[in-house]
Steps between C-alpha positions, in 0.01 A plus 500: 500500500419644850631765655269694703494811787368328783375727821224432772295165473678407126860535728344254760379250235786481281685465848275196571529346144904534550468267842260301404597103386429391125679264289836587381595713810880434625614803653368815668705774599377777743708839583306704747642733747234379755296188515240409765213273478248689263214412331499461172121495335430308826717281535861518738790534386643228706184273337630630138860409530399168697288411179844587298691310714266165473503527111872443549574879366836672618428817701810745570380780680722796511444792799694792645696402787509821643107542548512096588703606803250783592186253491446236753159423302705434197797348631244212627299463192884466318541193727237337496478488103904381489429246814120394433464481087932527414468825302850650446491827622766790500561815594744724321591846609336764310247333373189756353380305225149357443437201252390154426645314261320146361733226321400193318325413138403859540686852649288780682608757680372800740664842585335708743530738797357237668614314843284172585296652792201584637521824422701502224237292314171643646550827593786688324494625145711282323583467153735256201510288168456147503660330168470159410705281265506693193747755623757234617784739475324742709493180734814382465640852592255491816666128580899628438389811724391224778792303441694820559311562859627184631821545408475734739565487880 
């Protein structure tokens, strides 16, 4: 069982492990309020979900449209991921949120404070709990709550 208070380098490397490809991988969900290009242990996060996309893993990618319409940075990055590697992305009104959610042979998820930037990642304190499969209902409740955001408009 794993359930563990992540913060600082073990909140960037559990945020790695989450995008990074491995056998039994089908879905990844992301809710972020912001998303730019960050690095994550090195490596963009374009690179990361390119990887995903290769390995023929589903990426939904859930943001706030209200800061989307703020950010001409982000607003770019947004299109080229839909146009360049087919990610679904959408933005839903309200959105304040911050998780990734893994689905296949196994379930992992991450709640956190943080957004995937820069300075989210590198510079802010930032702080959550990463749980993997034995708490599936802890999961599952993450996944309905998802479901539930884009239901939304």
């Amino acid at each position: 069982m794993v359930i563990e208070f992540v913060f600082g380098d073990s909140l960037e490397s559990r945020l790695n492990q989450l995008l990074t490809a491995r056998r039994g991988m089908k879905k990844v969900k992301i809710v972020s309020q912001h998303i730019h290009n960050a690095s994550i242990n090195g490596v963009s996060f374009r690179d990361k979900l390119e990887q995903l996309v290769r390995s023929q893993i589903k990426i939904t990618i859930i943001i706030s449209r209200k800061f989307l319409a703020r950010d001409k940075t982000e607003q770019e990055f947004v299109e080229d991921l839909e146009d360049n590697l087919g990610i679904s992305i959408l933005s839903r009104k309200g959105v304040h949120a911050k998780m990734v959610l893994l689905e296949g042979n196994s379930k992992s998820l991450l709640v956190s404070s943080l957004n995937i930037t820069d300075t989210a990642i590198h510079q802010n304190k930032e702080a959550g709990v990463y749980v993997e499969n034995e708490q599936e209902t802890l999961i599952d409740d993450a996944h309905t709550y998802i479901n539930t955001i884009l239901g939304g408009t």
